[in-house]
N, C-alpha and C positions, 0 to 999 in steps of 0.2 A: 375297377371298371372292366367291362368284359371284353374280349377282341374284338368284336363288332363294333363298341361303343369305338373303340381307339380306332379301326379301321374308317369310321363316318367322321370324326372328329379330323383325318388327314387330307379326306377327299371333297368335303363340303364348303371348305373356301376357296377352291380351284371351279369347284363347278357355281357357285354363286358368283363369280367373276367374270366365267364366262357366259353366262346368264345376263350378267347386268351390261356386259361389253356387248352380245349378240341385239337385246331390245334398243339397245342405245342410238347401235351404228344402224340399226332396218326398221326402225318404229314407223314407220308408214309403208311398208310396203306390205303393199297384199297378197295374203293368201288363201285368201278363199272367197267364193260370192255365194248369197243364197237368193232361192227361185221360190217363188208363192207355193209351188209344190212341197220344196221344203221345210218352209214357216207354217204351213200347216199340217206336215207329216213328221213331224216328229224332230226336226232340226235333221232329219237322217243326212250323213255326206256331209254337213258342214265343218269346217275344219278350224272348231273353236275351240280348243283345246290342247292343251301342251301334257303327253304322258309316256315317260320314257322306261318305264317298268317295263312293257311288251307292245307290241304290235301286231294286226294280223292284215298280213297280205295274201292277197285274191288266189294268186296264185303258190301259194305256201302254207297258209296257214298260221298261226301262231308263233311266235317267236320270242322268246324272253329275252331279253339284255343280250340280242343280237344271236342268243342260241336258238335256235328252229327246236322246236319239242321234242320231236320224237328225239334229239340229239340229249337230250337229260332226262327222256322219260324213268332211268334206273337210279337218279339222285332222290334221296329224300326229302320229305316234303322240308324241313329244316334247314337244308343246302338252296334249296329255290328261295326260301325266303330272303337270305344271306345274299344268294345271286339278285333278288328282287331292289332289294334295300341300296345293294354294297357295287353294283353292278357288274361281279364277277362271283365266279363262284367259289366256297372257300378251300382251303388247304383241307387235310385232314387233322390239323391243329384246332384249325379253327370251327371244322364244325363240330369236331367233339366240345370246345369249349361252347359252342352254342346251344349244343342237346346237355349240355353240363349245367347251364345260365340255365334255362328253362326247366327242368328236373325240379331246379331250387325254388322254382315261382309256381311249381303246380297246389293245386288246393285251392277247393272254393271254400270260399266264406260259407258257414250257417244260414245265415239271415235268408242267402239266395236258393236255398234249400226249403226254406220257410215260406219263401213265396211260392218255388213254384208247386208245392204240397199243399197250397192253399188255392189256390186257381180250382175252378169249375174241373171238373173227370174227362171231359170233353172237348177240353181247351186242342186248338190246333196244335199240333208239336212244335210249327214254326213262331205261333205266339209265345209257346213256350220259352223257348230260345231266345229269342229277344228280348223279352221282356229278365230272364235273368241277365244278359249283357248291362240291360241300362240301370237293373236296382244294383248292378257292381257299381255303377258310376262315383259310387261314394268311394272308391281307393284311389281315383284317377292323382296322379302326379303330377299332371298338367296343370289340373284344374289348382289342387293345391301350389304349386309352384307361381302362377298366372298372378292365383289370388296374393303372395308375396312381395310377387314382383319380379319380371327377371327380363332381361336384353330379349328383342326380339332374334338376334342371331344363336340364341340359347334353347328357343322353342321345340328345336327337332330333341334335344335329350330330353325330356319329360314322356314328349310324346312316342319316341325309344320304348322307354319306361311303362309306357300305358303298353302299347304292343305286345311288349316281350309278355309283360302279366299276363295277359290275355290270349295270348298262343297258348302260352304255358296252361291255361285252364278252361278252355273252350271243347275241346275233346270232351273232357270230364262234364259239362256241362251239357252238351250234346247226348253224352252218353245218359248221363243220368237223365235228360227228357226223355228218354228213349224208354228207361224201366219203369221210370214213374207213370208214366202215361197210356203204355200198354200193359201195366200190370204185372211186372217180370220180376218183381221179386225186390229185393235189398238192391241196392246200389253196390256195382265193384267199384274197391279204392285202383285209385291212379300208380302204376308202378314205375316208381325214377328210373329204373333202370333200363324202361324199355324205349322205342324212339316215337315219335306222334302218331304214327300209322299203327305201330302195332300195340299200342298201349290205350285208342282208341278202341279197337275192336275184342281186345280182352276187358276192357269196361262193359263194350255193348253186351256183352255174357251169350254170344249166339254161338261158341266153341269153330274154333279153326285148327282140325286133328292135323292137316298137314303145313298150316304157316302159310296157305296160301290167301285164305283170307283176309290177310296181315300184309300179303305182298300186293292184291290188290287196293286195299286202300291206301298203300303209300302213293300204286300209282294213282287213284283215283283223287288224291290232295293234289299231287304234282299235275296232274292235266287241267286241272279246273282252276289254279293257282289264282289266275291273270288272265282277264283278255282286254286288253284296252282300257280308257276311263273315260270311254261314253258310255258302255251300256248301262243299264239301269242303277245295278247296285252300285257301280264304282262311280259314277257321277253323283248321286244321291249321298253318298260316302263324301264323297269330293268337295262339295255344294255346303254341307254342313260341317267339315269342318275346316273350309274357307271364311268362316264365322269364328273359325278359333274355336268352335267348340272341341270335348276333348275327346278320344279316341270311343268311349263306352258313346255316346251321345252317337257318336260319326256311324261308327259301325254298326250300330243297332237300326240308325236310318236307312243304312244303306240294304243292309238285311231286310226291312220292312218293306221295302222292294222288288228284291229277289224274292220273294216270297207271293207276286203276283203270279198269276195264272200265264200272263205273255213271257216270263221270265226263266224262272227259276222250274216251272212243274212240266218241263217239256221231257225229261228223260220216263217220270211216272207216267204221263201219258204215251208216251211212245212202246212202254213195256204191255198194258193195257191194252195197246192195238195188238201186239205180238198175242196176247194172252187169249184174246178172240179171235185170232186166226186157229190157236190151236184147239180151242173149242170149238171151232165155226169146219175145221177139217179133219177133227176124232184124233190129231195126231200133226206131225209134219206133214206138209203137202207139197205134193211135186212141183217141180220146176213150173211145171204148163198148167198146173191148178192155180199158182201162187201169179204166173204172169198173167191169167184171164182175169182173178179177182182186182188186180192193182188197174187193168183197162175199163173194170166195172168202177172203183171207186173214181177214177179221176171225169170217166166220162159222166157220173153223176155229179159234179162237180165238187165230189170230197178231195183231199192231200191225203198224203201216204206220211202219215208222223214220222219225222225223222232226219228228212229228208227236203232237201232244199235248205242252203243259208245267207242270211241279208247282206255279207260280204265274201265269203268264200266262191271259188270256181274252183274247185279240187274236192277232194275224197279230204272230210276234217282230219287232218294228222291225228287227232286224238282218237277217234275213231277208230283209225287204224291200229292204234295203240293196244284200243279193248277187245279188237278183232283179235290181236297177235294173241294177246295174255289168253283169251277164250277158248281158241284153238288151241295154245299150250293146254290150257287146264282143267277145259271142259268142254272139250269138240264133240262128246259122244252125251250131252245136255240138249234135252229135245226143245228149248225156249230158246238156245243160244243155238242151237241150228238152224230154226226159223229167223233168227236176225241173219245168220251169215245168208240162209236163201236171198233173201230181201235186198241183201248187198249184189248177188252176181242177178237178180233180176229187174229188181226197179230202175236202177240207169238207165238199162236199155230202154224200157218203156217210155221215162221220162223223157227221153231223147227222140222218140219216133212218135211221143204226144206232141212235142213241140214251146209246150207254154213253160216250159220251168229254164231257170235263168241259170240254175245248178244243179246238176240231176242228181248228185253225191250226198252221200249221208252227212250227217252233224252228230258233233258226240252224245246225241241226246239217243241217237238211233241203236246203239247197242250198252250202255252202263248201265241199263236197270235191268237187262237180262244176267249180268255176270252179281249184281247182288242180290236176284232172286236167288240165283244159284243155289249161294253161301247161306239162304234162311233168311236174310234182310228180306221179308214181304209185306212189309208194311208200308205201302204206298206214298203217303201223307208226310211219311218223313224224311224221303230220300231230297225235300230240298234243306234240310236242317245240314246233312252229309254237305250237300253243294256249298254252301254257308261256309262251313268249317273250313273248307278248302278256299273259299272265296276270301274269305274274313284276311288271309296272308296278302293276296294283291290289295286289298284294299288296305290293307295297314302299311303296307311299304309304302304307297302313295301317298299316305297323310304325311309317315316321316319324312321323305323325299320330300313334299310340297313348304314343310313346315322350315325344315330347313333351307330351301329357296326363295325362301318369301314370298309365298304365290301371293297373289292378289285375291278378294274375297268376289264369289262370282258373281256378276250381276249385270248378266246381259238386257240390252233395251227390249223389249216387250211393244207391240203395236197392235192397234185396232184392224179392224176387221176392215172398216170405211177409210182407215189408212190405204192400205192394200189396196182397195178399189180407187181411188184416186189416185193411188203410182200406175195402175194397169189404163184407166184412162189416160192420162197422161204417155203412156207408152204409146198406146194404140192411136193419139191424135197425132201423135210425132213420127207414125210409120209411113 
């Protein structure tokens, strides 16, 4: 067994107790209410859900297992998962033995090599990718295990087992959507030796002469890890395999998610607006070009991509993260200068327009500038990249949930003529 396993196996009866002592002794007390505003916007705000992997507050940002991000933005993406799962982060014993565990589970199957060489030349990369997740469903050890027979207090090792498989071979998987589908030649093999960041990006075959290519997408796994288990993916994740279904099945759902246009394609879009400023200015544009055009877009009633987020009131930690690395790596990048303008101009405007609830960037507003950089310009795929990175929060989540015994979700659902009879009813009684 591998230290992780042994590390879950000491902690998962302490926290299922106090799990089951916590709902015991507070099972009617409420915490939360919802408003017809938000029964019909999205459940946004309601507070129906238990997920202890990360958090983001308003004024902070992002937080894993009580660490604020920018505080491990330099751990690998393999230590976050360990801190994601284990809710600490590991020794150096332990995370070699966990890049050691995964090394040994890299390698895709043929079969999913055959599908996705058979799909249409024009397939989305993000179908791609999915669709090889869920034709692996045939390895799942869940699924195998389930069908056996095994305790429900035993569910989170299988589902371990799916995980680890799949860390282990999702880069490679990614990577090779990436050749197959723009035409880049043979597929590179996976090297045991290297860690997930940089063993992805020597697959992608786009050369990183000084390593720093390698060092951005470690960071770009670790910032994108986790954010909560409402948003799209991680509930859609959550939802399905609350059903017991098994990790390829969960994650592929939850992917088929992120992979929406409100979701997942905010960083391509955001690059896209940068990339018609600098056509639309021959070049970088001044401070006082760049602040007229942002009072032309908002007073036309367009948004400035990037900018403004549905829970943040701060500058996204992660953001900052891509700013620092940019300015290390490539401050004299005439695409990543027009994101940093964008940074010391739009606040202000937002703030003397009045209507934005957050004037501060989102990490969506500068990571597609730092992998145009590097040669990554293939638009369409940089939600496959998010994925990759995503697919960790969401697989700690199932093991967590698996081994808590969550409940399968199945919130009440009401009519529309429901609604209007509780609001008369209010309004007769005011």
């Amino acid at each position: 067994m591998s230290l992780l396993h042994d590390k879950l196996a000491k902690i998962i009866p302490p926290l299922r107790e106090e799990t089951r002592n916590l709902v015991k002794a507070n099972a009617s007390l409420v915490i939360s209410e919802v408003t017809v505003a938000q029964a019909f916007g999205g459940m946004r705000g309601v507070k129906g859900l238990v997920c202890d992997t990360s958090l983001v507050e308003p004024d902070k940002g992002l937080i894993i297992r009580g660490y604020p991000i920018l505080d491990i933005q330099d751990r690998l993406p393999e230590d976050i998962f360990w801190l994601l799962v284990a809710g600490e982060l590991p020794t150096e014993e332990e995370s070699a033995d966990l890049r050691k565990d995964l090394a040994e589970r890299k390698g895709v199957p043929q079969y999913v090599w055959d599908v996705l060489h058979a799909m249409p030349e024009d397939s989305h990369p993000m179908c791609m990718f999915d669709t090889a997740i869920l034709a692996m469903e045939r390895e799942s050890e869940f699924r195998r295990r389930y069908s056996e027979g095994m305790k429900k207090t035993e569910y989170w090792e299988p589902m371990l087992e799916d995980s680890l498989n799949l860390i282990a071979k999702l880069p490679e998987i990614a990577a090779g959507v990436y050749r197959i589908r723009y035409k880049k030649g043979d597929r590179n093999a996976s090297n045991p030796g290297l860690d997930m960041g940089a063993d992805y990006v020597a697959m992608l075959g786009i050369g990183d002469r000084t390593g720093e290519f390698a060092n951005l997408m470690r960071l770009y796994l670790t910032l994108h890890s986790d954010h909560e288990g409402g948003n799209v993916s991680a509930n859609t994740c959550h939802t399905v395999g609350s059903a017991l279904s098994d990790a390829y099945y969960a994650v592929s759902a939850g992917l088929n998610g992120l992979a929406g246009p409100l979701h997942g394609l905010a960083n391509q879009e955001c690059l896209k607006f940068v990339l018609s400023l600098q056509e639309k200015f021959g070049g970088v544009p001044s401070d006082e070009a760049l602040k007229e055009f942002a009072w032309e877009t908002l007073n036309s009633g367009q948004v400035i991509p990037g900018y403004g987020h549905a829970v943040l009131r701060v500058p996204d930690p992660r953001y900052v993260a891509f700013r620092e690395f940019g300015l290390r790596v490539c401050g004299d990048d005439p695409v990543f200068q027009i994101v940093d303008k964008l940074f010391n101009v739009v606040p202000g405007v937002l703030k003397e327009h009045g209507k934005a609830k957050n004037p501060w960037p989102n990490v969506d507003a500068g990571s597609g500038s730092l992998l145009y950089h590097f040669g990554l310009r293939e638009f369409d795929y940089y939600t496959v990249l998010f994925s990759v990175s995503r697919a960790l929060g969401m697989l700690s989540q199932l093991i967590v949930n698996r081994a808590l015994g969550t409940a399968i979700t199945r919130p009440k659902s009401v009519t529309t003529d429901w609604v209007k009879a509780q609001t008369e009813k209010a309004q007769a009684g005011a």
